[in-house]
C-alpha atoms as one frame of an Amber mdcrd trajectory, in Angstrom:
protein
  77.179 110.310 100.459  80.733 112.641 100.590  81.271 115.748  99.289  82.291
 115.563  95.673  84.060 117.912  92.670  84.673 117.686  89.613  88.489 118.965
  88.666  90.052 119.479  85.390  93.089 121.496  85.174  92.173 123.106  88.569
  88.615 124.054  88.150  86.053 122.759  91.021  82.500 122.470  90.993  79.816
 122.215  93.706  79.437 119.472  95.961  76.397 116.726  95.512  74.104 116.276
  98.198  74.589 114.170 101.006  76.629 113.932 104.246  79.244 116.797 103.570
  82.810 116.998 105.853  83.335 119.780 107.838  86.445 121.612 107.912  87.109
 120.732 111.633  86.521 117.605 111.296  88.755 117.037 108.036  91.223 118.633
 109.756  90.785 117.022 113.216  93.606 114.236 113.680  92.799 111.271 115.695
  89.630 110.728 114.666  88.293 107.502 113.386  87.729 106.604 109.976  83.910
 106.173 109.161  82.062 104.680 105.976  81.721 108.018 104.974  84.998 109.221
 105.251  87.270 105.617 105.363  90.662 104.976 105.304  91.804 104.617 101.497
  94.399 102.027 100.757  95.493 102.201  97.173  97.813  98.909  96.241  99.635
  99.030  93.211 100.964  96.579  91.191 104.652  96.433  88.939 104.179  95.654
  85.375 101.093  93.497  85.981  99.204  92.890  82.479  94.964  93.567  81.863
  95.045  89.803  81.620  96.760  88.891  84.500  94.077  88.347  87.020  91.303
  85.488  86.773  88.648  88.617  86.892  90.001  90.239  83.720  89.928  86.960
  82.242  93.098  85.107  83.211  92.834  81.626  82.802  96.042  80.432  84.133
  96.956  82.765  86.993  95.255  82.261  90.521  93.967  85.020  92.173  91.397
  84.818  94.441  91.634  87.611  96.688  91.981  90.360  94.026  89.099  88.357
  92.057  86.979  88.987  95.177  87.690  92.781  95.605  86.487  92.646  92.167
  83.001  90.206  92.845  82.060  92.300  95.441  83.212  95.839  94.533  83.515
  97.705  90.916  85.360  96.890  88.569  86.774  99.164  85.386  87.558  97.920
  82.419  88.725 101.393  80.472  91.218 102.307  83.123  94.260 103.643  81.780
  97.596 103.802  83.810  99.789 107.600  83.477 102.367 106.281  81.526 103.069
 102.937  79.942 106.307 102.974  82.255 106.934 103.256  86.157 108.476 106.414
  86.823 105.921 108.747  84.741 103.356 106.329  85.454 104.049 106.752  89.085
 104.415 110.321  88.900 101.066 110.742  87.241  99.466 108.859  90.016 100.546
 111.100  92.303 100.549 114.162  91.491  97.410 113.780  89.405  99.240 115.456
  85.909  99.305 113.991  82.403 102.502 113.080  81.091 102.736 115.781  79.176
 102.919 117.912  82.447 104.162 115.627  84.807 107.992 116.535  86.566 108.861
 113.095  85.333 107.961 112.144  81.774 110.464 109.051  81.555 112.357 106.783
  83.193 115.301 108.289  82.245 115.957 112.305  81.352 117.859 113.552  78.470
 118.828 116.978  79.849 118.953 118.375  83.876 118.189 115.552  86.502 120.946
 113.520  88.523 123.146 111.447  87.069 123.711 107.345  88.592 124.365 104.284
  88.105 121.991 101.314  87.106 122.791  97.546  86.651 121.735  96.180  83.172
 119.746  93.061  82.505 123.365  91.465  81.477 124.929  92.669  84.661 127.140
  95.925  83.389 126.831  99.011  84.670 126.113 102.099  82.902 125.630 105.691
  84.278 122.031 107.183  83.803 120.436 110.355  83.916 117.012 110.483  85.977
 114.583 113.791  86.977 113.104 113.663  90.438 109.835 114.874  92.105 110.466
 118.192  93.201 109.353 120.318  96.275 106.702 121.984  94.245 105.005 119.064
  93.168 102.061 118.572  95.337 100.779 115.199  96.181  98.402 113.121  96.475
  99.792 112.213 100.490 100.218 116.228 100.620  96.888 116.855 100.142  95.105
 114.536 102.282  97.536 114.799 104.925  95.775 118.057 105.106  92.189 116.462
 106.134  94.162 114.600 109.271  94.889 111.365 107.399  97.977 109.835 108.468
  99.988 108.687 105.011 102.578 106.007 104.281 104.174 104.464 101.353 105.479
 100.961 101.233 107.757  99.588  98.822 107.995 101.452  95.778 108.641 104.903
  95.206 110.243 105.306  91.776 110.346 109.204  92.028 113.823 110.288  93.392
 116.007 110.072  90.806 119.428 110.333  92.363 118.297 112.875  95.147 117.527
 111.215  98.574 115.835 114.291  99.386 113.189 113.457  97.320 112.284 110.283
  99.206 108.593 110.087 100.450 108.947 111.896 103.608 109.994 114.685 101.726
 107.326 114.755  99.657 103.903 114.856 102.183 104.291 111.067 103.552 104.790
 110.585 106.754 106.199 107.666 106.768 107.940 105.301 104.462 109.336 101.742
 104.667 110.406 100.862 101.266 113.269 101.065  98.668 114.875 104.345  96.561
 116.196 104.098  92.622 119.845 104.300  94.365 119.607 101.426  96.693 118.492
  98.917  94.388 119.792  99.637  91.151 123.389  99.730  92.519 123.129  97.635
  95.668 120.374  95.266  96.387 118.859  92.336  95.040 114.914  92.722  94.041
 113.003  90.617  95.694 114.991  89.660  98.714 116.552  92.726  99.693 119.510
  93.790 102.444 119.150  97.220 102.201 115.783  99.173 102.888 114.669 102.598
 104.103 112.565 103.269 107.477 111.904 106.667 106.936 115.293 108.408 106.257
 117.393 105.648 107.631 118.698 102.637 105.598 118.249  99.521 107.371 119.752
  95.873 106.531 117.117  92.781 106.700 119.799  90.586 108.249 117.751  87.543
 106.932 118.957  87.978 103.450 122.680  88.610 103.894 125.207  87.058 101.965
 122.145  87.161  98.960 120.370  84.598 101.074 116.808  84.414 100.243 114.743
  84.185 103.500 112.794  87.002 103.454 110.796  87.598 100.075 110.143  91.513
  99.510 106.181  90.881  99.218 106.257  89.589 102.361 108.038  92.446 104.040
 105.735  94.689 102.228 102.574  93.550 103.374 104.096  93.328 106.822 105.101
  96.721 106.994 101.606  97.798 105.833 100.526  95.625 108.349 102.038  97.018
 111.050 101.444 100.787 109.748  97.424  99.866 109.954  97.404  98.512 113.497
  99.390 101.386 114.984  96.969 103.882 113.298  93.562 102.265 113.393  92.204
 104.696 115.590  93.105 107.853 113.106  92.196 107.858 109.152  94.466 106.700
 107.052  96.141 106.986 103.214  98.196 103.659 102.808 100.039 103.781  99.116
 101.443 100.256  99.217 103.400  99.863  96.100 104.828  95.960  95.095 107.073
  95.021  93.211 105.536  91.946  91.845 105.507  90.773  89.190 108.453  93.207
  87.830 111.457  90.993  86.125 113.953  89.274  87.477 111.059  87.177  87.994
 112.774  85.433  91.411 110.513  83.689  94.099 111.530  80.367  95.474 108.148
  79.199  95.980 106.374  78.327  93.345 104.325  75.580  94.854 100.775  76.977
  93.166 102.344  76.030  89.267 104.426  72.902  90.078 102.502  70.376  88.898
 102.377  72.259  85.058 104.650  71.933  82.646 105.652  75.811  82.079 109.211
  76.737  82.172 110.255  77.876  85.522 110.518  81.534  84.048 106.605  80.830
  83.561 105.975  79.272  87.152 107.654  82.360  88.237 105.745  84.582  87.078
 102.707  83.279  87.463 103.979  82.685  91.445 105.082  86.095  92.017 101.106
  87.171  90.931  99.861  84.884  93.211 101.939  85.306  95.835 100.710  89.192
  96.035  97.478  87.785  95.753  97.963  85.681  99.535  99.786  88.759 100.701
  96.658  91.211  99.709  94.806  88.411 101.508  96.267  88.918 104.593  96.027
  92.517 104.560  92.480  92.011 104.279  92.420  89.551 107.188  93.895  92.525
 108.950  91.348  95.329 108.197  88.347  92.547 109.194  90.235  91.342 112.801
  90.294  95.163 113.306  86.806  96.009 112.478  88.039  98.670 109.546  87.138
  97.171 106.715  83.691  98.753 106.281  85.583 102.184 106.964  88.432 101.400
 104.344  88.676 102.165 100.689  90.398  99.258  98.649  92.026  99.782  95.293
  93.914  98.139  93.081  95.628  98.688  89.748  98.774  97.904  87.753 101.271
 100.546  86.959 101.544  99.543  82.999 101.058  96.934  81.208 102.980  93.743
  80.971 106.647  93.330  79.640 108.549  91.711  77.228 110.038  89.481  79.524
 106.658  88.224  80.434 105.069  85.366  79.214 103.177  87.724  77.048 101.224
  84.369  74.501 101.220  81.631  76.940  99.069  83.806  79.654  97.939  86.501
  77.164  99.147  88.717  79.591  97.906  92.007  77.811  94.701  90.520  77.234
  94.756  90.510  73.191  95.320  94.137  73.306  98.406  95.180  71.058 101.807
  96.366  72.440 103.097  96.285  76.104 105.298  97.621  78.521 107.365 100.666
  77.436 104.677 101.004  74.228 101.018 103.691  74.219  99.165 100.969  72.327
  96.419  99.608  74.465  98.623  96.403  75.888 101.354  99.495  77.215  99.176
 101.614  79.217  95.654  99.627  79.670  94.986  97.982  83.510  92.969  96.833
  86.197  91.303  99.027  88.087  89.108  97.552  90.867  87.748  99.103  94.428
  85.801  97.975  97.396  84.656  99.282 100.566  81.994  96.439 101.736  78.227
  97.986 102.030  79.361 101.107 100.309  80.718 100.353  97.072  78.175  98.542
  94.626  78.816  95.527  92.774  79.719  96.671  89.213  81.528  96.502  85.977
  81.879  99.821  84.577  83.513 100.980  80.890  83.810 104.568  81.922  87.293
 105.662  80.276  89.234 106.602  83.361  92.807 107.230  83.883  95.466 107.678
  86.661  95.503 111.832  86.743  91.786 111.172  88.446  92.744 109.973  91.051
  94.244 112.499  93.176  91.111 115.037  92.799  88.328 111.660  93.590  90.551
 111.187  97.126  90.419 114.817  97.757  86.584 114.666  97.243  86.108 111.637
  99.703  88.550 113.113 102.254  87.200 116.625 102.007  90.487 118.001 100.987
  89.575 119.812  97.870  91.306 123.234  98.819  94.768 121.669  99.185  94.350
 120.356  95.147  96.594 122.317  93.312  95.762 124.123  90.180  97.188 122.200
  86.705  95.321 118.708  88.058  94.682 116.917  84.852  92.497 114.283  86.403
  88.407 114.606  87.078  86.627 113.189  89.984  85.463 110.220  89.589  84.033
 109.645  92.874  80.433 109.162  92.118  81.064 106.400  90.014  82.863 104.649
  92.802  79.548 105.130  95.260  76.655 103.913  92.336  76.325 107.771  91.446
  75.753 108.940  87.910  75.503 112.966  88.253  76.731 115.904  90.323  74.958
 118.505  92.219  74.319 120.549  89.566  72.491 117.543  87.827  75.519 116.864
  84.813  76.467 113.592  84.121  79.624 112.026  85.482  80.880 112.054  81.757
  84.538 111.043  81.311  84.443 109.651  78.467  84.270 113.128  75.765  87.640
 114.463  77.417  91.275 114.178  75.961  93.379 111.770  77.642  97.166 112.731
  76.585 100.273 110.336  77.196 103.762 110.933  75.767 107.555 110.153  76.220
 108.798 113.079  75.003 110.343 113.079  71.528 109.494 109.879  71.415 105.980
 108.400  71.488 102.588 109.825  71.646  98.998 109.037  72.974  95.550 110.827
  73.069  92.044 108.737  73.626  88.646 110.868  73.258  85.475 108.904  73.496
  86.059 105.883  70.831  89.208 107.421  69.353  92.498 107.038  69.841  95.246
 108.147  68.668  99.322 107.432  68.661 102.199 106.781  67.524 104.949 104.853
  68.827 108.057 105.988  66.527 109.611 109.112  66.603 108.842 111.503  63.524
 106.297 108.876  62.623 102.801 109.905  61.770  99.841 109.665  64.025  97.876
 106.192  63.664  94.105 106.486  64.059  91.597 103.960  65.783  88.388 103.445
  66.745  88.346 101.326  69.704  84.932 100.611  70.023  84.985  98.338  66.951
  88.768  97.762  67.351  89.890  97.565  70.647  93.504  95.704  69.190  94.599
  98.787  67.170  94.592  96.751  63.958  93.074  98.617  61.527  94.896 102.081
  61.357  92.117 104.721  60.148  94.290 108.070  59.445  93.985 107.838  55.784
  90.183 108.245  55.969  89.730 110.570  58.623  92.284 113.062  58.572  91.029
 115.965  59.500  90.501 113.499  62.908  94.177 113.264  62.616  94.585 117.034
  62.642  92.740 117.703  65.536  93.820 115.107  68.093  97.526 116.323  67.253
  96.534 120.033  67.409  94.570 119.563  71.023  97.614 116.981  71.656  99.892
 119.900  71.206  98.062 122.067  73.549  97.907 119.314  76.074 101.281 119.518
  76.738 103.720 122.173  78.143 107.400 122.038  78.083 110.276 120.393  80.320
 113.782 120.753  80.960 114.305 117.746  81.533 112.986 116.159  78.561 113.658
 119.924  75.862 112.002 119.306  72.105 113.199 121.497  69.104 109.792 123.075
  68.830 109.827 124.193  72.935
């Protein structure tokens, strides 16, 4: 079993028993990945809803190489993304903060940052402000770089603002194949790009010139990760591949899995860009099994946020009943898949435990043996026992996540806390706090304030405290 801790806000516990790693050997690069110690390759998914996959219940969308991740691994089904947007969502992922301490809080900043330009939905362009991760932020690709794991990011960052020094390999990756805010939002089509980043270079996929579309971005994706697992199998590896699918513009030309139904073709293409991640993840996995890693890797998989108003949010029940969506800190905003796998290691289970994005940094640190690079502030808990079958620490205490205060806000703006059952939020600004019990109403229907509001007065008091100030995002009461 690996050496495990238990972190919230920078406080670390002993170890459980079992096969420990040493600090030579975390340290040591070139050596292989084991069961013990595998690869981890975290895949993330853009704006994908709870109900998107056939093994959360999808009945429309096929996906049969996430669904078996999910047969034959665990499967969450109280996993909570960091934000119910990218950027903060991202940012919470990574740096394993709430958002009410995260660098980046919101897509956009009202104060500090970098100011740019972004193409609307209509095709105008207005200027923006956005923050960016900053030097001090430590992350996730920081700290296991630290046990000898080599570290990549593919695709998506979503974390440099305006400042190309804030690009991945500036930020503990050490390498990156992918796309930044600036190219894309003022340059370069989605989903079948010309301009892309190899490390600090921008490169030009000459197959989609002249906006031809030859080259889907999935596909260039999972070939990049591709190539970044064969040229390392022989070290341990952190691969943070990042898709774009099933964002809007919802553009793929294939949609050969949906022609035969009678959807619209904004429907088809939706449905196709899931799908078409799904083959892609396929082939990945094809990959790890030709090269005898897949027993030594860690799979997961989860969506940034929930699904968004552009999505065929009734026809596929997208957010899986669960009110709101994208952009929103109701349930159908910030709720997701959260599924891993490592074959032989990882039981076959379904688990409720309420877990969120902040714990994922300190549960990597405890399977890597990286724990002394965490940095104090981590809002997240590790939650590695429950990926291995375990249910208690060394010292004998539950793995209990489910009596803590998970905190979510866009500053100003909205506002989320969950404790066991509870949750509570509000999605108006200088509206009051709506109260729910989620065990008996998981859709946020029946608002409970006005009964319990003494409740009410201590989720906002300990949602207060959960929180510190920004300058990018400044409140009248900071």
């Amino acid at each position: 079993m690996k050496k495990n801790i238990f972190c919230v806000c920078g406080l670390l516990a002993a170890a459980i028993p079992g096969r420990t790693v040493s600090a030579a050997d975390a340290s040591a690069d070139g050596k292989q990945a084991t069961p013990d110690r595998p690869n981890v390759i975290f895949i993330l998914a853009d704006d994908l809803g709870f109900g998107d996959l056939s093994c959360y219940g999808s009945r429309h969308i096929k996906t049969p190489n996430i669904d078996k991740l999910a047969e034959t691994g665990t499967r969450f089904t109280q996993s909570y993304a960091g934000s119910g947007i990218s950027s903060p969502s991202r940012c919470s992922l990574i740096t394993g903060k709430n958002t009410g301490n995260t660098t980046i809080r919101d897509n956009m900043c009202t104060a500090g940052g970098l100011t740019g330009y972004k193409i609307t939905a209509k095709g105008d362009t207005s200027i923006v402000r956005r923050a960016n991760i900053l030097p001090s932020d430590t992350t996730i690709a920081t700290v296991l770089k630290t046990a000898g794991y080599k570290t990549c990011l593919v695709n998506k960052w979503h974390l440099d603002g305006y400042d190309p020094k804030a690009s991945p390999i500036y930020r503990g990756f050490d390498e990156f194949h992918g796309w930044l805010i600036s190219t894309v939002e003022s340059n370069s089509p989605y989903y079948y790009p010309y301009y892309r980043f190899e490390n600090d270079s921008l490169i030009h996929i000459d197959a989609n010139e002249h906006d031809r579309h030859v080259r889907h971005n999935t596909d260039i994706s999972t070939d990049d990760a591709i190539d970044f697992i064969k040229r390392n199998k022989n070290n341990p590896f952190f691969l943070y591949l990042a898709y774009d699918a099933p964002h809007e513009p919802y553009v793929i030309d294939n949609t050969s899995w949906y022609d035969d139904e009678t959807w619209d073709m904004n429907d088809k293409r939706y449905a196709s860009l899931v799908t078409h991640m799904d083959a892609a993840i396929g082939r990945l996995l094809n990959t790890l099994d030709n090269l005898d890693l897949r027993r030594n890797t860690l799979v997961i998989f989860a969506s940034d946020n929930g699904a968004a108003i552009q999505a065929p949010l009734d026809l596929f029940n997208c957010n899986a009943g669960f009110r709101g969506r994208k952009t929103q800190l109701y349930e159908g905003g910030i709720r997701v898949p959260f599924i891993v796998n490592q074959p032989d290691m990882v039981p076959v289970q379904t688990l409720d435990n309420i877990i969120y994005f902040p714990d994922v940094m300190p549960t990597l640190a405890a399977l890597t043996g990286s724990e002394s690079a965490l940095p104090h502030g981590c809002n997240g808990t590790n939650i590695l026992p429950l990926f291995y079958g375990e249910k208690e620490y060394s010292d004998g205490k539950p793995v209990n996540t489910d009596n803590r205060l998970l905190y979510w806000e866009f500053p100003g703006k909205q506002r989320a806390a969950r404790k066991g059952d509870w949750k509570c939020v509000t999605i108006k600004k200088n509206a009051p706090l709506e109260l729910y019990n989620l065990k008996e109403d998981p859709g946020e229907s029946n608002n409970l304030a006005g009964e319990f509001p003494e409740l009410v007065k201590e989720f906002d008091r300990e949602m207060r405290a959960a929180r510190t100030p920004s300058p990018n995002w400044p409140l009248p009461d900071d």
